[in-house]
C-alpha positions in Angstrom: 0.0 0.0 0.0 1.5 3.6 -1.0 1.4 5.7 2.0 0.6 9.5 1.5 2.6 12.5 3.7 0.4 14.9 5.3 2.2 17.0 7.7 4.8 14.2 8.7 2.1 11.6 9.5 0.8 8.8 7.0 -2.7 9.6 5.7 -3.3 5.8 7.2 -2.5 7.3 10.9 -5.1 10.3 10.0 -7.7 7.6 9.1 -7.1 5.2 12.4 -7.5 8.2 14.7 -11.2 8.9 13.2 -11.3 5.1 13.2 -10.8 4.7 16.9 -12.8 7.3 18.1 -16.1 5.4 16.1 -14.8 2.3 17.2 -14.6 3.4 20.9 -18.5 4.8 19.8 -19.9 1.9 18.2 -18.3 -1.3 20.3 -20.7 -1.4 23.1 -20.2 -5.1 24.9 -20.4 -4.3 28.4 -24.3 -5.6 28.5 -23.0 -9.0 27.3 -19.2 -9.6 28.6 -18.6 -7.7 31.7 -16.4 -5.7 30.3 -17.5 -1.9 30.7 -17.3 0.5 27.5 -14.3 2.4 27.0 -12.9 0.5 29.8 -9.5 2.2 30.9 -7.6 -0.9 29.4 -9.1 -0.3 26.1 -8.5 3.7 26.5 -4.9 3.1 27.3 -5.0 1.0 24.2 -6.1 3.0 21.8 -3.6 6.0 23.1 -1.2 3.4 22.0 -2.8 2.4 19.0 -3.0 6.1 17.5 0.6 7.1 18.7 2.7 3.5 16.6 -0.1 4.0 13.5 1.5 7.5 13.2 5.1 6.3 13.5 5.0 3.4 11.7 4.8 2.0 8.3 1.6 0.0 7.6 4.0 -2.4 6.3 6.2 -3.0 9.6 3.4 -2.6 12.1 3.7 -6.4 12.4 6.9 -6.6 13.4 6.9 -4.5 16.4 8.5 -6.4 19.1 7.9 -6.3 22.8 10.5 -4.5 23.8 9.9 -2.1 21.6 6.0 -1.7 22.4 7.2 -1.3 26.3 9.3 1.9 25.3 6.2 3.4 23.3 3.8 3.3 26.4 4.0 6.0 29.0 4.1 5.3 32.7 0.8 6.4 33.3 -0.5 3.7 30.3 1.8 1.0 31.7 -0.1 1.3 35.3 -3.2 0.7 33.9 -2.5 -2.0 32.0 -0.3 -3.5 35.2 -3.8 -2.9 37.4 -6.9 -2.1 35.9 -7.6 -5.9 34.6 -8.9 -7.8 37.5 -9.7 -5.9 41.2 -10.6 -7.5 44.0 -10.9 -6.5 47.3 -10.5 -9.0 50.5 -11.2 -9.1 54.1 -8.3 -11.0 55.4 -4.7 -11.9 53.7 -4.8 -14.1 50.5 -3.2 -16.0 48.6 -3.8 -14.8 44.5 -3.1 -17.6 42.2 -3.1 -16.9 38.4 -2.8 -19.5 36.2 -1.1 -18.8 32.9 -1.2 -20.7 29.6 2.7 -22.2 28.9 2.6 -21.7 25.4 2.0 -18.0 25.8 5.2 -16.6 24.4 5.4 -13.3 26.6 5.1 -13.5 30.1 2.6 -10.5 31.4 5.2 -7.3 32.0 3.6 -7.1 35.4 3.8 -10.3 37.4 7.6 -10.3 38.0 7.2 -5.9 38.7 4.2 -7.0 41.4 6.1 -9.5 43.2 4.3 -12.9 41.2 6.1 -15.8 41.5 6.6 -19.1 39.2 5.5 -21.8 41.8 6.8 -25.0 39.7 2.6 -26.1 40.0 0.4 -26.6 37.3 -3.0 -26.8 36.4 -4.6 -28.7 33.0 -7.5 -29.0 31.2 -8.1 -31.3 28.5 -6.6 -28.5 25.8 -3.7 -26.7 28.0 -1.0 -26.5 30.6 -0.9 -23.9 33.1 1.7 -22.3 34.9 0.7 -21.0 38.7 2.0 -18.1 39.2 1.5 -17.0 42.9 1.9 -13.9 45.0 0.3 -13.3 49.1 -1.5 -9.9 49.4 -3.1 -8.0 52.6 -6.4 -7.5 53.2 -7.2 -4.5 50.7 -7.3 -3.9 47.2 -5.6 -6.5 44.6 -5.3 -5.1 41.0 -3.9 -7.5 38.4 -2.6 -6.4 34.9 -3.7 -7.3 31.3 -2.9 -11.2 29.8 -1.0 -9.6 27.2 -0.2 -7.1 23.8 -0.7 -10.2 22.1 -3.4 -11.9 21.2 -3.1 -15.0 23.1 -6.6 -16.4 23.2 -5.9 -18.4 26.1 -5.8 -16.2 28.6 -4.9 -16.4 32.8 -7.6 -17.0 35.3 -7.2 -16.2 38.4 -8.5 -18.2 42.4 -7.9 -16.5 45.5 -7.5 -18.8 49.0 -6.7 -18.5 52.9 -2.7 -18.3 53.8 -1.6 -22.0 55.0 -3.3 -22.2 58.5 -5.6 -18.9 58.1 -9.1 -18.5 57.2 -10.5 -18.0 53.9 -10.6 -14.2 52.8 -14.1 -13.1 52.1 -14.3 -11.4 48.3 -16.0 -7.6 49.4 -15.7 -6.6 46.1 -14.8 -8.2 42.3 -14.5 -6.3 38.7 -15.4 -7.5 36.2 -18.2 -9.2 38.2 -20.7 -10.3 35.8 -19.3 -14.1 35.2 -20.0 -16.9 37.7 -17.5 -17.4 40.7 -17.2 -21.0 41.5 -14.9 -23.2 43.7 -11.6 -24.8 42.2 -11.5 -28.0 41.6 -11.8 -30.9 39.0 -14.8 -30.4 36.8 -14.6 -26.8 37.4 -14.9 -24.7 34.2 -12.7 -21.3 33.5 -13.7 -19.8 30.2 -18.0 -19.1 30.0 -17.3 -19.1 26.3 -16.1 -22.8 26.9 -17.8 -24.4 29.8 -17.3 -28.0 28.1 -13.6 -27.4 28.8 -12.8 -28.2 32.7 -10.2 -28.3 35.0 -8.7 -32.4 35.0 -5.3 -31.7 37.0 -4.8 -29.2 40.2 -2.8 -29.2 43.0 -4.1 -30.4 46.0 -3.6 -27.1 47.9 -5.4 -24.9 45.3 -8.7 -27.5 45.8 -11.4 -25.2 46.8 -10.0 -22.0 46.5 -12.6 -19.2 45.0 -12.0 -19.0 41.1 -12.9 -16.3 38.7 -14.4 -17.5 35.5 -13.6 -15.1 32.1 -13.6 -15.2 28.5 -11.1 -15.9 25.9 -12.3 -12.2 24.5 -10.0 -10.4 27.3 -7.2 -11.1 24.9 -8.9 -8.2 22.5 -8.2 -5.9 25.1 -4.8 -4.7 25.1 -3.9 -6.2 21.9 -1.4 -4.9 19.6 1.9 -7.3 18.7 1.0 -9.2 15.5 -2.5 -7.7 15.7 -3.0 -5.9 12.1 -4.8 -7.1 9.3 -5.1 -6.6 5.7 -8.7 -7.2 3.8 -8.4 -8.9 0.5 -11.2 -6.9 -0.5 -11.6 -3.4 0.6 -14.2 -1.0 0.5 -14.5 1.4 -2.7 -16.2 4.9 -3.7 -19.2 2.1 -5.5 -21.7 0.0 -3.3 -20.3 -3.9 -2.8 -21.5 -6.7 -0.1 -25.3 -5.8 -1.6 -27.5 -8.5 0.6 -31.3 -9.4 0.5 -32.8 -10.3 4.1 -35.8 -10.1 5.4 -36.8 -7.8 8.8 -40.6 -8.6 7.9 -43.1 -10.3 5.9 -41.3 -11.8 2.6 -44.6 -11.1 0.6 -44.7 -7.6 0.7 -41.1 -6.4 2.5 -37.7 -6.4 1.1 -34.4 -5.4 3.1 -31.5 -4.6 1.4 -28.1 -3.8 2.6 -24.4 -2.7 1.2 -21.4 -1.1 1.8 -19.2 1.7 0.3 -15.6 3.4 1.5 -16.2 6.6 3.4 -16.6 8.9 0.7 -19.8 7.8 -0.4 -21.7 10.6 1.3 -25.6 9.9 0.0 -27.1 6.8 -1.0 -30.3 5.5 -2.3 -32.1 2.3 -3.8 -34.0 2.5 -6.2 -36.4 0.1 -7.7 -39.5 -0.8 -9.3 -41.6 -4.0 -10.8 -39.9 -5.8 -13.6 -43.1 -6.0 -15.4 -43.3 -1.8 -15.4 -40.9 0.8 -17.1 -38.0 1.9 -15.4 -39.3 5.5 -15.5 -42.0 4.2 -13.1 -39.8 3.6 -10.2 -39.9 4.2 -6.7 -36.6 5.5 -4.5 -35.5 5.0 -0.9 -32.8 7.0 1.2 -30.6 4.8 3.1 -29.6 4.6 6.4 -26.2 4.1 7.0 -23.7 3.2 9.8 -19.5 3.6 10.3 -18.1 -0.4 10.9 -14.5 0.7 12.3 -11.7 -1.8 13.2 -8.2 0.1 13.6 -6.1 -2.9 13.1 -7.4 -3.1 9.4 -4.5 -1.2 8.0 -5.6 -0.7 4.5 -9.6 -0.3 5.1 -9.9 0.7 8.8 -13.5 2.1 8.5 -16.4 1.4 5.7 -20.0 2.4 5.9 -22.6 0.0 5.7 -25.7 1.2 3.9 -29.6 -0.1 5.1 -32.7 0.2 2.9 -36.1 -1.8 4.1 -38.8 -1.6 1.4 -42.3 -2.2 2.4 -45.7 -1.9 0.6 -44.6 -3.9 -2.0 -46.6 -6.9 -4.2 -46.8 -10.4 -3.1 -44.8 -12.7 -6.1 -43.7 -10.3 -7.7 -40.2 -9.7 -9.4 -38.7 -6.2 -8.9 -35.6 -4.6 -10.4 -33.5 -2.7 -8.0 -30.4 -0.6 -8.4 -28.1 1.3 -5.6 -27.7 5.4 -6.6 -25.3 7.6 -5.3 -26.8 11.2 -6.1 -23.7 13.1 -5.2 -22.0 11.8 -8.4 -25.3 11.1 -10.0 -24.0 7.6 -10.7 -26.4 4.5 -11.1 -25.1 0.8 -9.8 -25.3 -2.2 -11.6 -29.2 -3.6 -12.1 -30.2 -6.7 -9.6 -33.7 -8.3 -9.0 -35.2 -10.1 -6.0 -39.2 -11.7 -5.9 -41.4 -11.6 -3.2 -43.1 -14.2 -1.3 -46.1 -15.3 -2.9 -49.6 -15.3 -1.1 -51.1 -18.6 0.0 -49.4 -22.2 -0.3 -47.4 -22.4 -3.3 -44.4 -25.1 -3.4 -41.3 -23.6 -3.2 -37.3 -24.9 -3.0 -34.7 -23.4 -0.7 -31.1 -23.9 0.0 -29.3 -24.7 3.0 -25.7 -25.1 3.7 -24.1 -25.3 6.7 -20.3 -24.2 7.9 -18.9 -21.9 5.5 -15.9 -20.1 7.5 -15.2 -17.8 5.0 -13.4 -20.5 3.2 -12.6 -21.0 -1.1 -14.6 -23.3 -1.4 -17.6 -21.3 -0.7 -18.1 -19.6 -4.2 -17.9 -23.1 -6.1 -20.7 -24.8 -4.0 -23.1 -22.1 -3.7 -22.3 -21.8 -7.6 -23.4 -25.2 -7.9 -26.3 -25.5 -5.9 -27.6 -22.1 -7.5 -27.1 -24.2 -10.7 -29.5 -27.1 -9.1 -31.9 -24.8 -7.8 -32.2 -21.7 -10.3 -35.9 -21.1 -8.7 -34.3 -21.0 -5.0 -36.4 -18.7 -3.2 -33.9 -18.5 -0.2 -30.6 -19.3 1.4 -30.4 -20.8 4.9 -27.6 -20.8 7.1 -26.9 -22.8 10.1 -24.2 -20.8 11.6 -20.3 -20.3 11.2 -20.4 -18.1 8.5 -16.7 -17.4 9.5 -13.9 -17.8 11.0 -13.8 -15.2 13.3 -16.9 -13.5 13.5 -14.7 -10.0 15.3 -12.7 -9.8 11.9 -14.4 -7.5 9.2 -11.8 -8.9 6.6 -13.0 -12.2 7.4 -16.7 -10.8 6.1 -15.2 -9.7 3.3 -13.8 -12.5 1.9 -17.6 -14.2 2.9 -19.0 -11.6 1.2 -16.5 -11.6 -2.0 -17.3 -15.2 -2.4 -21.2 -14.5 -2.4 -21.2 -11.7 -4.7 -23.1 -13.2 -7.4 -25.7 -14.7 -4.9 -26.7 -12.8 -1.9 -27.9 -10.1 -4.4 -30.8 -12.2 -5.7 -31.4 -14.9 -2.9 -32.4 -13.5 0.7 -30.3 -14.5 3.0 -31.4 -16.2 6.6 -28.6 -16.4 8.5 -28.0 -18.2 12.1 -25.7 -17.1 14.9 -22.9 -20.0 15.3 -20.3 -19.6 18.1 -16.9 -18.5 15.8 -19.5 -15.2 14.7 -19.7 -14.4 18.2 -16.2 -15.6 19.3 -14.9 -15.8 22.7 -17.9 -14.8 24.7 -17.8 -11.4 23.2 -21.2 -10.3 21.3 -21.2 -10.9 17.4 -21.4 -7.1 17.1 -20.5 -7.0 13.4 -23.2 -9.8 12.5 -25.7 -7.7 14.0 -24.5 -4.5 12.0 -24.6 -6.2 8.3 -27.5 -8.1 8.8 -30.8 -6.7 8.7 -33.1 -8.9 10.8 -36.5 -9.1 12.4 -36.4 -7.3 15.9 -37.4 -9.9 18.7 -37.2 -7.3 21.4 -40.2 -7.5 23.4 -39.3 -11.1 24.3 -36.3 -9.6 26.1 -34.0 -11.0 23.9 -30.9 -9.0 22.0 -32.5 -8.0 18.8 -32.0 -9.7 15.7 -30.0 -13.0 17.1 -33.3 -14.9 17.2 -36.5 -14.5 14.8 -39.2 -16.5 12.9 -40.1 -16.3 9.3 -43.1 -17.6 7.2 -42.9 -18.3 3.4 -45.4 -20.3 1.9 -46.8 -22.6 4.3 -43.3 -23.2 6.4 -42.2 -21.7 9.6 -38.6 -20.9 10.0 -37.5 -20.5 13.8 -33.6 -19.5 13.3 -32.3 -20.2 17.1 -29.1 -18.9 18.9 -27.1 -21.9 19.9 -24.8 -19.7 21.9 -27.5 -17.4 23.9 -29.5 -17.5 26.4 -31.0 -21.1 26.1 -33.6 -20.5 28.7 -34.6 -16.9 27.4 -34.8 -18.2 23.6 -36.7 -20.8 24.9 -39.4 -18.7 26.1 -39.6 -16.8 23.2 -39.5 -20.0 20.9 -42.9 -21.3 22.6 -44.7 -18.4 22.3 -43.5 -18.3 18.5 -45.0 -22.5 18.2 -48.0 -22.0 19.9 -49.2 -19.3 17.7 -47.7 -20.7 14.4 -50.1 -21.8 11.7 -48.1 -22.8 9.1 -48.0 -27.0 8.2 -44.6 -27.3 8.0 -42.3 -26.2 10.7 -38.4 -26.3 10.5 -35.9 -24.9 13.2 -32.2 -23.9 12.3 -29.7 -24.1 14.8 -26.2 -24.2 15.3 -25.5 -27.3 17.5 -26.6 -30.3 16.5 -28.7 -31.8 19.8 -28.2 -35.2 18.5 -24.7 -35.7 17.1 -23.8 -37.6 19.9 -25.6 -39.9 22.3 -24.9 -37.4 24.9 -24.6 -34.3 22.8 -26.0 -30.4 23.9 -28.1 -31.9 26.9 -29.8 -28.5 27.9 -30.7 -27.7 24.4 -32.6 -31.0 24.3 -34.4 -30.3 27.3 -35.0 -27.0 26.8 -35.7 -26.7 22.8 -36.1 -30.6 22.3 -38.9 -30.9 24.5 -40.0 -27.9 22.5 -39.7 -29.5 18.8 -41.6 -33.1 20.0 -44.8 -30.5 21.7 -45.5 -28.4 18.6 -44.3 -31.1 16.0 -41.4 -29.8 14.2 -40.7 -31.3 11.2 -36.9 -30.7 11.2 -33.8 -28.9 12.4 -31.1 -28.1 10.8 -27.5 -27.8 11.9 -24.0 -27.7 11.4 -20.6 -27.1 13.8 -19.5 -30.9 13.8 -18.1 -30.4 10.5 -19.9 -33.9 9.2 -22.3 -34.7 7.2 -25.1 -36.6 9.7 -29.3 -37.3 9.5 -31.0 -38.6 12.4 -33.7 -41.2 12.8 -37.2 -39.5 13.4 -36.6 -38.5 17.1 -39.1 -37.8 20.2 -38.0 -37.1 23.8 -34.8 -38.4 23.4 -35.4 -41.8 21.8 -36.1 -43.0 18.3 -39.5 -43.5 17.3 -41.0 -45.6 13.9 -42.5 -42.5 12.1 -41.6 -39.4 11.0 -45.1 -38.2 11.5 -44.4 -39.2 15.3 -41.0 -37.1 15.8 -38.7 -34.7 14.3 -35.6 -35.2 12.1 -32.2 -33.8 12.6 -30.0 -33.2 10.1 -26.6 -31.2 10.6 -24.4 -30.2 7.1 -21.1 -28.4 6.1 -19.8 -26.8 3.6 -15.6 -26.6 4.2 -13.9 -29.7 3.9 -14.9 -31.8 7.3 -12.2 -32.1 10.5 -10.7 -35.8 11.4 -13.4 -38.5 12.1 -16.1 -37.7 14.6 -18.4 -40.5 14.0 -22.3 -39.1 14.9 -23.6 -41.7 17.4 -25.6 -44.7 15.8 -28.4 -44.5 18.3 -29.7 -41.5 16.6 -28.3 -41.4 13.5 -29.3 -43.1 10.3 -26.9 -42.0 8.2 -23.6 -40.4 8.8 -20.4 -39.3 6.4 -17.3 -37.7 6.7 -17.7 -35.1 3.9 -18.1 -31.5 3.5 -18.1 -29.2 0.4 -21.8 -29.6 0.6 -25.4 -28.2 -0.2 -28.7 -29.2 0.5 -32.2 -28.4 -1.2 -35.3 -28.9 0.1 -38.7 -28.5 -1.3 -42.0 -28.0 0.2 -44.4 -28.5 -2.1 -48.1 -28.9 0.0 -48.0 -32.4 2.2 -44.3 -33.1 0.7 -40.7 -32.2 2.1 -38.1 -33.4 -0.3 -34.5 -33.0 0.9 -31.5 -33.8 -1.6 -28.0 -33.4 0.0 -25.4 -32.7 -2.5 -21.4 -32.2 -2.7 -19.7 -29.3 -4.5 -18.8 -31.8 -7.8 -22.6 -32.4 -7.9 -22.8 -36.1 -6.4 -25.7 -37.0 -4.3 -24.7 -38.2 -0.5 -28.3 -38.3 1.2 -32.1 -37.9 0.1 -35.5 -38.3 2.1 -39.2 -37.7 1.6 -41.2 -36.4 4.7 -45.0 -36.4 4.2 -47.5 -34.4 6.3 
């Protein structure tokens, strides 16, 4: 990238600093991780941030060492980010343990400068080794330091305990306090974003001490070394990443959402019915929104352009085009149809894992080749790899292009778009959704959609199961529709002892209301199950639900679905699947990306 001189500093540098003040405005996850907005970490941060993105080529940002990152931050910075990450406060002397992933490269500046200890103990899960790091404090305030300027997803935890011979400490006061305090001790969990990963190996004298459960997202931050990306495919001056959802009814509604570089200053749609004259159409301003991430060196901040049509005709095609009337200049010509009224078959498409991964273009190609007359595409979650990295979008988006400007799009939360217990803020912003907020729940991670006579309940695998689960009854009790299919990330029945509370709490759900089937994804296989009801297989379809869980990157190492539930299994990906309702029939083909069949059923209602 060719860097332009203003003044001495980089025209990159002028854009970051605009870019971190939107980002400090627009990354709001204090609701949802316990870490507060603007938190004097992330303050301290960006003061860093600003002050090496004006220094230093976008090129050799990468290769900042530690060392030299410690000689950039002032002593006031350096305090905060020794004691601003963890505070407790005690009743009585303690004994502060924090247990520190061995593969980290850099140890924390601060545990030798505050007195910490290597013990020569160590602590294990199933994944990692720990290191015990150990200091004894007074009663009073304890303030512990930041895991790290990298970004070392497995990050310290910390227990506190009683002195040998003493009593316990009582905890006055923790921050963050909005994760669960638990005992140590085998079984114990440390990361909420994680829970199925527990403590297996612990001292003996560290049994029972009080232990602070985080996230893997307080890597994010203080990061900085090795922490800039490039996007393959940045913003421009001319509207990209154009997307059909739906935040309504499908039969008369239309949203549509893309995004431009920053000097795109007015935007518009414009559309009107195929069947008419262009000279008949109707226009729309758009709303639009800053996405900002600094350590995107060569596309730091985009906007991301909203339009929701309403009013419109049931099955009917519409042309629509995105205008920018500051340069008077007309985009390229799609089209989309609307629902039509009453029970008409239709086909969708469903794929699961896509991870932002080459393979994605070729197998939505072919299944858009299979199913020209696709009315929609369904997603089961995972569009990405890491659902906190806009690049990662783009390349998602890049390989979509031809597609997600004629199909809508019904996406479903999976747990890499909302990665390490942080909120999947930037799936929220491109994706224009229905609103579930009177149910309590955080808008636009759950919602229900009718087309035709099907019911589509898309689920948050990684939410609030009890909340959803709420809301999802009230959503099956008043449905009306024959068919009714959930979509969900993880799949309750990929093994025989697989996502327990979702089968209790959703599961019980499906076999009261009849669902017909769920769809899934995350194991990275290719499994359906028998027809299931409360936990057991039953003879007929008609007398439980089928589960069926897909992917579309190449699968992981063998992870055979259980045979209890499971009729037929394969380790496969590069798949599609598309299903057709078509009055009392469901047919469902399941296809790879070289057009070979690997599963078909009938379901009849």
């Amino acid at each position: 990238m060719k860097l332009i001189k203003i003044t001495g500093i980089t025209l990159l540098a002028v854009i970051a600093v605009a870019c971190l003040f939107a980002y400090n405005n627009l990354h709001d996850r204090s609701k949802e991780t316990g870490v507060p907005l603007r938190s004097k970490t992330e303050q301290a941060r960006n003061s860093v941030l600003e002050r090496i993105i004006s220094t230093i080529t976008a090129e050799k940002l990468n290769q900042l060492t530690h060392q030299q990152l410690m000689g950039v931050i002032r002593e006031e910075e350096k305090d905060i980010f020794a004691g601003d990450h963890w505070r407790f406060t005690v009743d009585a002397p303690a004994l502060v343990s924090v247990m520190r992933h061995e593969q980290q490269e850099t140890v924390p500046f601060w545990f030798v400068e505050k007195g910490f200890r290597k013990s020569g103990l160590t602590v294990s899960n199933a994944n990692y080794t720990y290191e015990v790091w150990q200091k004894e404090y007074p009663a009073g305030e304890i303030r512990l330091g930041i895991n790290g300027f990298d970004l070392h997803r497995v990050v310290y935890f910390v227990t506190i305990g009683p002195l040998p011979g003493k009593p316990a400490p009582r905890i006055l006061h923790h921050s963050p306090d909005n994760w669960p305090v638990i005992a140590m001790g085998k079984g114990a969990y440390t990361y909420n974003d994680w829970d199925e990963l527990v403590i297996e190996q612990l001292p003996e004298e560290l049994e029972g001490h009080t232990l602070f459960t985080t996230i893997r997202g307080r890597a994010r931050e203080a990061a900085i070394l090795k922490s800039f990306r490039k996007t393959a495919y940045p913003a421009s001056p001319l509207a990209d990443q154009i997307m059909l959802t739906w935040c309504d009814d499908p039969r008369i509604t239309q949203a549509i959402q893309w995004r431009s570089d920053t000097s795109a200053n007015k935007m518009s749609l414009r559309y009107w019915p195929m069947n008419k004259p262009k000279g008949r159409l109707s226009e729309r301003a758009a709303e639009v929104q800053i996405l900002s991430d600094p350590y995107i060196i060569n596309d730091p901040m985009v906007k991301h352009w909203e339009v929701n049509i309403s009013g419109l005709q049931p099955d009917t095609e519409y042309n629509y085009l995105i205008y920018n009337s500051e340069n008077n200049m007309e985009g390229v010509t799609h089209s989309f149809r609307t629902a039509p009224q009453g029970k008409r078959a239709f086909r969708f498409i469903y794929l699961g894992d896509t991870h932002n991964d080459d393979i994605v273009e070729p197998v939505l190609r072919q299944a858009l080749k299979d199913a020209p007359d696709a009315a929609f595409l369904v997603h089961s979650g995972d569009h990405v790899n890491s659902g906190l990295f806009r690049d990662h979008w783009d390349q998602y988006m890049h390989a979509a292009r031809d597609i997600f400007p004629r199909l809508p799009f019904l996406p479903t939360l999976g747990n890499h778009d909302s990665q390490d217990g942080l909120p999947p803020t930037l799936y929220t912003q491109l994706f224009m959704l229905p609103r579930e907020e009177a149910s309590g729940l955080v808008p636009e991670r759950n919602y229900a959609v009718s087309y035709g006579d099907a019911r589509f309940y898309m689920l948050d695998a990684t939410g609030d199961l009890q909340k959803i689960a709420y809301w999802l009854e009230k959503e099956l009790k008043q449905t009306k529709e024959k068919w009714k299919i959930a979509v969900t990330h993880f799949p309750p029945y990929a093994t025989d002892d697989a996502y327990p509370e979702i089968r209790r709490l959703w599961g019980s759900l499906f076999d009261k209301y009849q669902v017909d089937l769920v769809l899934s994804g995350h194991i990275h296989q290719y499994f359906r199950s028998f027809p299931i009801h409360n936990e057991r297989v039953v003879s007929k379809p008609t007398k439980g639900t089928i589960y069926v869980s897909s992917v579309t990157v190449e699968p992981r190492e063998p992870e055979p679905a259980s045979p209890t539930y499971n009729e037929v299994y394969a380790n496969i990906g590069g798949l599609f699947q598309i299903i057709e309702i078509d009055h009392d029939t469901l047919r469902f083909i399941s296809k790879r990306v070289d057009d070979t069949m690997n599963d078909q059923f009938l379901l009849y209602k």
